[in-house]
N, C-alpha and C positions, 0 to 999 in steps of 0.2 A: 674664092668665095668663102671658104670656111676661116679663111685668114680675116676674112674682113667681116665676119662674123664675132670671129673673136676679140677682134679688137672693136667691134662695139660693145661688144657683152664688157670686154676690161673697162670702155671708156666708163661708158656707166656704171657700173660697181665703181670708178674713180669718182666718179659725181656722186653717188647717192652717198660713198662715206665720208669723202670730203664735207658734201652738204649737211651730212649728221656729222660730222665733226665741228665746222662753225656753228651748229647749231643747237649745242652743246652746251654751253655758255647760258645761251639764252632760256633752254631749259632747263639749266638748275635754276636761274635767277625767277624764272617762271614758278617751279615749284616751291623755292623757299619765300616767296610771296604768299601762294597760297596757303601755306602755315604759319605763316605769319596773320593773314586772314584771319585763319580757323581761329588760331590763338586771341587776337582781339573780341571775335566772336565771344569764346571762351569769358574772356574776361570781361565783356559785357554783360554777359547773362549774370558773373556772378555782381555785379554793381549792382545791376536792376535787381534781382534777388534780394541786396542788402539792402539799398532805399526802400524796396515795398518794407522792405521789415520793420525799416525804421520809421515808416510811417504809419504802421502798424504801433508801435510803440508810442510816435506822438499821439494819434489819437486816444490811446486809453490812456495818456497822462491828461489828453484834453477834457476825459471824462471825470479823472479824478481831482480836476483842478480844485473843486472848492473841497475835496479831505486834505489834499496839500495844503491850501487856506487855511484849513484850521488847525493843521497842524503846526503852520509856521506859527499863528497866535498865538498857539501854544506855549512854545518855547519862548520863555523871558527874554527879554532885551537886557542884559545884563547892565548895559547904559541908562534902562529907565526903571525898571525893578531891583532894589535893592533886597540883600538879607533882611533890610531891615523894617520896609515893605511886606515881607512875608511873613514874618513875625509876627506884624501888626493885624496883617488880615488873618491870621491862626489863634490870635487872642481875640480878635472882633469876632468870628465866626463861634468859636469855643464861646464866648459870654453871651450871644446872639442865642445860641443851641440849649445853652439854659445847662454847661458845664464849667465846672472850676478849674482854673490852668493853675496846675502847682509849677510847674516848669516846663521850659521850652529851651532846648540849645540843639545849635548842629552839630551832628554828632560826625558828621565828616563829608569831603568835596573834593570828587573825583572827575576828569575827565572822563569822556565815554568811551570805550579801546577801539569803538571800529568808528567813529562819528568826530574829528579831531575839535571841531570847535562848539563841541557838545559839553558842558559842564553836568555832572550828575551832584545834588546836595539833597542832605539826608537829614531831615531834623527828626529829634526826641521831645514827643510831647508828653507830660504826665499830665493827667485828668483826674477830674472827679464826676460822678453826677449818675442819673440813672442811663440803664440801658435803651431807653425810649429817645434819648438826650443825646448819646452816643452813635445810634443808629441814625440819626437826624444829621449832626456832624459829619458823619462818613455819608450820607447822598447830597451835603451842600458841596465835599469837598469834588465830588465824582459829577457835578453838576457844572464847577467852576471851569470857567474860561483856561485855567493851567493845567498843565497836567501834571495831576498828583497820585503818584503810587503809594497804597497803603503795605507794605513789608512785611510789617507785625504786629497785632496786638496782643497785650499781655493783659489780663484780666487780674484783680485783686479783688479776695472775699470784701464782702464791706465792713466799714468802720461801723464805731458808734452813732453816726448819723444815720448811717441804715444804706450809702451811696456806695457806690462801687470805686474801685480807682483803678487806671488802665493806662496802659506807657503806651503811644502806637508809635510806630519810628515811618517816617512818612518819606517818601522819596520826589523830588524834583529835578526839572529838568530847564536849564536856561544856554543862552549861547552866547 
């Protein structure tokens, strides 16, 4: 009896590790699924994380569409404004303002370093006329549809007319 005791006890321990031995297989395949799971999990979360963000993102570009708007107005069409164009509107403005344009040149034309199809042009303007006249100039030019940055102005005591004369060196932007 104890003989046929122990050979059921061996049979069994032969079954149960036999049985965990084919079955062995199946769970590693088991668990490297389930981290395979987790991992997609994982990399879901962070997609949906980056979409909310980026839609986060669109929407405050959808809020700033019309400063975009005008900033793109902003910038010349290099196709339909010419240097020679802005000359013309800086002498009409300047004799409009009730100032004397002694001269106007670009004083130089740089690309922008971080913006590649950004053009930056700089023109020098010398004036004359009163400071009332002057002040009026610089809010038509800060009024206008381009955008014009004033740099510098230099001030000169006045002539024998009694008018002041002032260099400003203006900055724009076209693409």
């Amino acid at each position: 009896m104890l003989q046929k005791n122990i050979i059921i006890i061996f049979l069994a321990l032969v079954l149960v590790l036999g049985g965990l031995y084919l079955m062995q297989p199946k769970y590693q395949k088991i668990s490297s699924l389930a981290g395979a799971v987790k991992n997609q999990r994982y990399e879901l979360q962070n997609k949906e994380k980056y979409f909310a963000e980026l839609e986060k993102i669109s929407q405050r570009l959808d809020q700033e569409r019309p400063k975009l708007t005008i900033i793109d107005s902003i910038l010349t069409d290099n196709k339909n404004v010419t240097e020679a164009a802005l000359f013309n509107f800086l002498q009409k403005t300047t004799t409009e303002m009730g100032l004397t344009l002694d001269s106007i040149s670009i004083s130089g034309e740089s690309s922008h370093p971080k913006i590649l199809n950004i053009q930056k042009i700089t023109f020098n303007l010398s004036l004359k006329g009163g400071y009332a006249e002057l002040k009026n100039f610089i809010a038509v030019l800060y009024q206008n549809a381009k955008l014009f940055n004033i740099e510098s102005i230099d001030f000169i005591s006045p002539g024998k007319e009694g008018d002041f004369s002032y260099n400003l060196y203006i900055t724009t932007y076209s693409n």
